[in-house]
C-alpha positions in Angstrom: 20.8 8.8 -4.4 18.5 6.0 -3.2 15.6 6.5 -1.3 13.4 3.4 0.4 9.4 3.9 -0.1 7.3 2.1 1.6 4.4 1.8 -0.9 3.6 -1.9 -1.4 2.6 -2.5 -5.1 -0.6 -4.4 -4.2 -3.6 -5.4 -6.7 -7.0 -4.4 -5.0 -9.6 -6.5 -6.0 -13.2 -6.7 -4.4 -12.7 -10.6 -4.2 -9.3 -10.3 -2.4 -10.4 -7.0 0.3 -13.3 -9.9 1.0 -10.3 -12.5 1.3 -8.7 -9.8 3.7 -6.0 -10.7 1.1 -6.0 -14.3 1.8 -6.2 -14.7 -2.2 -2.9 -15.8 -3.5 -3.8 -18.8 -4.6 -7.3 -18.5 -5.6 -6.8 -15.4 -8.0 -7.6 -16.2 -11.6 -7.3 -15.1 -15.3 -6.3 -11.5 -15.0 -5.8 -11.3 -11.0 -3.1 -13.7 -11.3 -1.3 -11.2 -12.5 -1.3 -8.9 -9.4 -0.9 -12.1 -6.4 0.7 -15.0 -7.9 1.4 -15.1 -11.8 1.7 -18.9 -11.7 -2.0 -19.5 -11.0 -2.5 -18.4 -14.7 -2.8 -21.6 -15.2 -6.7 -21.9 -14.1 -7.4 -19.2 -16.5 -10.2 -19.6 -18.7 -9.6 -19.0 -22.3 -10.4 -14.9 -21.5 -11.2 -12.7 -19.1 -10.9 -8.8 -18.9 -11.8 -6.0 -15.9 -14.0 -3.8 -16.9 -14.0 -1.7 -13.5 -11.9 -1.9 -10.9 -11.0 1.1 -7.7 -9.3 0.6 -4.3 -8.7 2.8 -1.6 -6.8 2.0 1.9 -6.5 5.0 4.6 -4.5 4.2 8.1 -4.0 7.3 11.0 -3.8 7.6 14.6 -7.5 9.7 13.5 -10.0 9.1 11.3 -10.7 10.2 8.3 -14.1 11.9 9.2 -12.3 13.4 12.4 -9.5 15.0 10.1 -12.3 16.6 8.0 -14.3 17.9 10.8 -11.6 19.0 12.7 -10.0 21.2 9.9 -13.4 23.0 9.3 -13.9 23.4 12.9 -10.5 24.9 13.6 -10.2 24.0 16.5 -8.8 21.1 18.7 -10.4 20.1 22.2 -7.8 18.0 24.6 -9.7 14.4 23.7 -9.1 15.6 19.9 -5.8 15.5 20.3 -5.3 12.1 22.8 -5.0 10.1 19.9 -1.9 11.8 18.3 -0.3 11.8 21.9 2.2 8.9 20.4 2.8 10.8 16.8 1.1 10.1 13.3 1.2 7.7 10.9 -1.6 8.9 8.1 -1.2 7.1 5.1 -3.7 6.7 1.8 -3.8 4.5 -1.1 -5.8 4.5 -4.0 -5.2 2.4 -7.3 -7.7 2.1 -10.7 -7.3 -0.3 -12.5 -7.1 0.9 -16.5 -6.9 -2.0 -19.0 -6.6 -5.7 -17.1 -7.1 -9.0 -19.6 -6.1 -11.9 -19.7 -6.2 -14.9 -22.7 -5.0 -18.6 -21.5 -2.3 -18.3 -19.6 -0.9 -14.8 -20.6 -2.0 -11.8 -18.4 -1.3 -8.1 -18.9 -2.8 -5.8 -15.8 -2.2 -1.6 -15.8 -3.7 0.4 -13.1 -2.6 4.1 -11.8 -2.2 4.7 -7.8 -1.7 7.8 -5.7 0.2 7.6 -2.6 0.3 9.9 0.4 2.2 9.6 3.8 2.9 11.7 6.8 5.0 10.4 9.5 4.7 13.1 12.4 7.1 11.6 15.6 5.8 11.9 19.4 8.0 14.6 20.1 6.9 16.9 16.9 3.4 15.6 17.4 3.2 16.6 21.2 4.9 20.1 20.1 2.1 21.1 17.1 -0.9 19.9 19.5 -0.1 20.3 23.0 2.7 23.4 22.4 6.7 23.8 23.9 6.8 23.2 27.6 9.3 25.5 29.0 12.9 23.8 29.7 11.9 21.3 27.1 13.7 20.2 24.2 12.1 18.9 21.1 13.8 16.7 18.8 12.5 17.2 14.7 14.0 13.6 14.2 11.7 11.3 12.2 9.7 13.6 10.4 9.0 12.3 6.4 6.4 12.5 4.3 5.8 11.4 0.2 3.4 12.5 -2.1 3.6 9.6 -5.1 1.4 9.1 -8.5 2.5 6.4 -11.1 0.9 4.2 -13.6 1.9 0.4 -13.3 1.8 -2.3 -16.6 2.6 -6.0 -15.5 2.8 -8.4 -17.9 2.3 -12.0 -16.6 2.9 -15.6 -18.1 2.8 -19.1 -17.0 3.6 -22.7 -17.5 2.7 -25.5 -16.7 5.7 -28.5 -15.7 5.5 -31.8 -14.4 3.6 -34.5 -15.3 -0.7 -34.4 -15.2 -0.3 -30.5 -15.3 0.1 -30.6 -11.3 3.3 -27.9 -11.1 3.3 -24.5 -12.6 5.9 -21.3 -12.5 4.6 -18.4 -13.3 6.4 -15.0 -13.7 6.0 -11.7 -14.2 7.4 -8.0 -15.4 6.2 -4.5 -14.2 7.3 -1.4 -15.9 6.1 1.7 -13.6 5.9 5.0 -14.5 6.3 8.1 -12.1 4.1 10.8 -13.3 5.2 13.3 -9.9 6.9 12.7 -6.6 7.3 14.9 -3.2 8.5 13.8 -0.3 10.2 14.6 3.2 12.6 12.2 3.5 15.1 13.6 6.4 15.0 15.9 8.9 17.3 16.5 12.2 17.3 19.3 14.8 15.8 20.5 18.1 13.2 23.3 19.4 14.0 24.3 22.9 12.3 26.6 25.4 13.7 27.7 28.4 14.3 31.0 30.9 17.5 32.4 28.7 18.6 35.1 31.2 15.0 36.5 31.6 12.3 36.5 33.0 10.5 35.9 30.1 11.1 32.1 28.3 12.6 31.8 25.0 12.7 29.8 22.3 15.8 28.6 20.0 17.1 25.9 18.3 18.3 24.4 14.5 17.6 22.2 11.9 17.9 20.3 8.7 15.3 19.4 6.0 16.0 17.6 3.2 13.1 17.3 0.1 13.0 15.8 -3.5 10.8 16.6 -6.1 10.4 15.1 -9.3 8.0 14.7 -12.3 8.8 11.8 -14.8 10.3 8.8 -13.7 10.2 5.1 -14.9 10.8 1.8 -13.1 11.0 -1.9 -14.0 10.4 -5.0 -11.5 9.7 -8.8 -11.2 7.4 -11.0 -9.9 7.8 -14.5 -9.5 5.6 -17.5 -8.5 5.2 -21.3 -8.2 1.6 -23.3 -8.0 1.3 -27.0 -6.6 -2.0 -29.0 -7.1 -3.1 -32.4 -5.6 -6.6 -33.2 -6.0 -8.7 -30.5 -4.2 -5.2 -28.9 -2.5 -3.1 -26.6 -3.6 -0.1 -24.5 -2.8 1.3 -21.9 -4.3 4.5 -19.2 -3.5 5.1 -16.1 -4.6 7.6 -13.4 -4.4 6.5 -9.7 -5.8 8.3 -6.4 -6.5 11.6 -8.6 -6.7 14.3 -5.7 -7.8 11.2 -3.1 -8.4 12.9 0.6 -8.5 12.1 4.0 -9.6 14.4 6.1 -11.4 13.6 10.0 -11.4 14.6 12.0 -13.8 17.8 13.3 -14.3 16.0 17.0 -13.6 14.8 15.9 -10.3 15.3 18.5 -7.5 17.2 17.4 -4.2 16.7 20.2 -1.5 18.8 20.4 1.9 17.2 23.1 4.1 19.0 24.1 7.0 17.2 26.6 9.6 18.8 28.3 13.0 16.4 30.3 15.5 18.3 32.1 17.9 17.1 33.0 21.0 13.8 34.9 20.5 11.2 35.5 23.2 8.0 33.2 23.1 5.5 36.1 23.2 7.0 37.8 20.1 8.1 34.6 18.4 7.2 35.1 14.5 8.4 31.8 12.5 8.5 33.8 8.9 10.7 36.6 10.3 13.0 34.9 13.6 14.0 31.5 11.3 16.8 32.2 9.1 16.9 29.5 6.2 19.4 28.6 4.5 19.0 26.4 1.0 20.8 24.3 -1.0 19.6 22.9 -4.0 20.7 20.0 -6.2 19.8 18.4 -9.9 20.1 15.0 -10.5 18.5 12.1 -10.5 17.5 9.8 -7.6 15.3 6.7 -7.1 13.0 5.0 -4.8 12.8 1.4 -4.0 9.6 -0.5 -3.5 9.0 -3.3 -0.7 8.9 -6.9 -1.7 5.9 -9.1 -0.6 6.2 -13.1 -0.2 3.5 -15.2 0.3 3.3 -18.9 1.2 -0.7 -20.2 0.9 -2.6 -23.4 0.5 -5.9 -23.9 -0.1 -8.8 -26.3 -0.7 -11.4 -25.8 -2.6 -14.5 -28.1 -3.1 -18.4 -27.2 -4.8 -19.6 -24.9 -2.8 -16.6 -23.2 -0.7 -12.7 -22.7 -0.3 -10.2 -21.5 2.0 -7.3 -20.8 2.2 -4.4 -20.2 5.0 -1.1 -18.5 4.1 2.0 -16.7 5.7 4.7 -14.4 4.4 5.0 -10.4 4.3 4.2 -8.3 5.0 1.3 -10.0 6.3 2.8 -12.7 8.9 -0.4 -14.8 9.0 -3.9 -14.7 7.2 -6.7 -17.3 6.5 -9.8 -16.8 4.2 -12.6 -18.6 2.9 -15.6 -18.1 0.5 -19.1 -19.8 0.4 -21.0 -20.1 -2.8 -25.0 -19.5 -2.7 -25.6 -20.0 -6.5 -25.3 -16.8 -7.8 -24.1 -14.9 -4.3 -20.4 -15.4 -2.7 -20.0 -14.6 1.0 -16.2 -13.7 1.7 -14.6 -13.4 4.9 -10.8 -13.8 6.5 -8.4 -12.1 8.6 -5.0 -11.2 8.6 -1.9 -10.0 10.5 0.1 -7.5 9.1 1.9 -4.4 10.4 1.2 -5.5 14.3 -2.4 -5.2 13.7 -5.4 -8.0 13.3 -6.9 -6.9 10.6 -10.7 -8.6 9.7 -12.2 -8.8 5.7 -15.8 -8.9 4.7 -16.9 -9.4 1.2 -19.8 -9.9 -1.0 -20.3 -11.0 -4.8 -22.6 -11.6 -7.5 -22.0 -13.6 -10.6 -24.1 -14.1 -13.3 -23.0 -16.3 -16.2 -19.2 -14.4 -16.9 -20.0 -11.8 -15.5 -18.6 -11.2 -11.7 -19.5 -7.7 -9.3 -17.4 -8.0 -6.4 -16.4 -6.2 -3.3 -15.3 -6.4 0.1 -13.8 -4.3 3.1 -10.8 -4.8 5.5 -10.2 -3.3 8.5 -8.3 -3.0 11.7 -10.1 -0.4 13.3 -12.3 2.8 12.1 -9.5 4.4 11.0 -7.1 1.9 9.6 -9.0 0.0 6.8 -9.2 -0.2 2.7 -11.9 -1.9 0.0 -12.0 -2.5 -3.2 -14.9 -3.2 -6.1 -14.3 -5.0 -9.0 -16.3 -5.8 -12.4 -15.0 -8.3 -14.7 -15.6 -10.7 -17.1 -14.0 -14.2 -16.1 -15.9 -17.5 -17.4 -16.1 -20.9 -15.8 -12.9 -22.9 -16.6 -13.5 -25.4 -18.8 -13.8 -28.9 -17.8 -11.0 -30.1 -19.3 -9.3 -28.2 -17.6 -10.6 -28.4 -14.3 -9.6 -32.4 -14.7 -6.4 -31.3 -15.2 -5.9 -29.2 -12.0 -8.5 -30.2 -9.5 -9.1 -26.7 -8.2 -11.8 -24.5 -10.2 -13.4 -21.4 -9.3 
């Protein structure tokens, strides 16, 4: 059985949150490996993370409102307006474990947890608002996934061409699946009408279906191209080419079918009026992650760069970077999912050693950062004659 997820794979970085992701072609030594792998090629002779955490939360609410709200108990009318359309909550969050990098070999490992609720308008409109009578209530649409892994990409490069100018780069992930629980289909209706009483009544049917799984394992491909010419470059890149999970062969597939006959509102008791009926499989099944493409050129001179780029999921983005000595200013924006998104980021090197981070966001309650500590020298000045771009 194959299942789509809708978990993009991305590196977070401080630098590339500040980018608001506009980074592609500016990521070096071990970030390559998470953008484009080709870019390698303006690694110094090391570099290595030493801390690295990312976190990305989009809803209808925010955050804080979820929290309050859930020790409050209780939902006012303008609580609610928000969900009036359904949910779409969805976090991220990624750590990046061991991440190095020596000439143009990178290996990156990080571990992310993923969880998503989709709540239609129709199922969202009947938890908050409650079943108008002679209404019916479609349970079409509902899903939600629950996902941990740890991910290990190994990355290489090479430059072709003559004067060093071209480069391909490429890249293999091998991803883990420590758990998984998801919603991934449901059908059925919730009606309420006046069923030959005066008092309404409430009936209808349904199907779930649910996997759960710990211990999976999944393999995928990265691929990219880099282009310099003087203080220009462009560089391509295709990630999460093939990228699947495999869940073990012990993996449980549930199909939940429910009925309600007709059963008056006032007495209505969900654990005693639904009748459930379960059928449960073994076996394994997979999920299949998203690809992201990216097309970006840049220019970089001594004391900024930017960069402009367009692909997917994010359909347009442009970012830059100003260099006060030891203090980096970061800024961008982006559009991606039908949403103008806006990056800020800050950063402090000193000698090899870079503190980064930076913030994007679409609105209160649709944003993610990241903070990175690493370790990534100057290039050398060899080879910054060689490729005319330098960090």
């Amino acid at each position: 059985m194959l299942l789509t997820c809708y978990l993009l794979l991305t590196s977070f970085s401080g630098r590339g949150e500040g980018f608001c992701r506009a980074y592609s072609v500016f990521a070096v030594g071990y970030e390559a490996c998470g953008w484009n792998p080709a870019t390698l090629v303006l690694a110094p002779d090391y570099s290595f993370n030493i801390a690295t955490i990312g976190l990305e939360y989009n809803a209808n609410l925010r955050f804080s409102d979820y929290m309050r709200l859930s020790e409050l108990g209780y939902w006012s009318e303008s609580d609610k307006e928000p969900l009036r359309n359904g949910e779409d909550l969805d976090f991220l969050g990624s750590a990046q474990a061991i991440s190095f990098s020596y000439k143009n070999v990178g290996v990156m490992s990080y571990i992310y947890s993923h969880q998503a609720m989709t709540l239609p308008e129709e199922v969202a409109s009947l938890i908050f608002w409650g079943n108008e009578v002679d209404s019916t209530y479609s349970l079409k649409g509902i899903n939600g996934r629950s996902e941990i892994g740890l991910t290990t990409v190994l990355s290489a490069a090479h430059n072709i061409g003559g004067k060093d100018k071209i480069a391909l780069g490429g890249s293999v992930k091998y991803i883990y699946g420590i758990s998984y629980m998801g919603i991934d289909k449901s059908t059925g209706y919730l009606r309420t009408e006046f069923y030959s009483s005066d008092t309404p009544k409430i009936y209808g049917d349904g199907k779930i279906v649910s996997h759960y799984a710990e211990g999976g394992y999944g393999l995928g491909i990265d691929l990219g191209a880099f282009y310099t010419a003087g203080n220009y470059s462009l560089g391509v890149s295709i990630l999460n080419v093939f990228s699947q999970m495999i869940w073990d062969a012990d993996a449980k597939t549930v199909e939940a079918n429910f009925k309600l006959d007709p059963v008056d509102m006032e007495t209505f008791d969900p654990e005693t009026d639904l009748v459930w009926e379960t059928v449960e499989q073994v076996g394994a099944f997979s999920t299949v992650f998203e690809p992201q493409i990216d097309l970006s050129v840049g220019v970089k001179r001594q004391k900024f760069c930017l960069t402009v780029g367009s692909g997917y999921p994010r359909l347009f983005s442009i970012g830059g970077e100003m260099n006060y000595g030891v203090l980096l200013l970061r800024g961008g924006c982006s559009f991606e999912d039908k949403r103008l998104w806006m990056g800020f980021g800050v950063g402090v090197k000193r000698n090899a050693l870079h503190i980064d981070t930076g913030i994007r966001l679409h609105s209160t309650s649709h944003l993610s950062g990241g903070l990175s500590i690493s370790v990534i020298p100057e290039i050398q000045k060899e080879k910054i004659k060689k490729s005319r771009v330098f960090r």
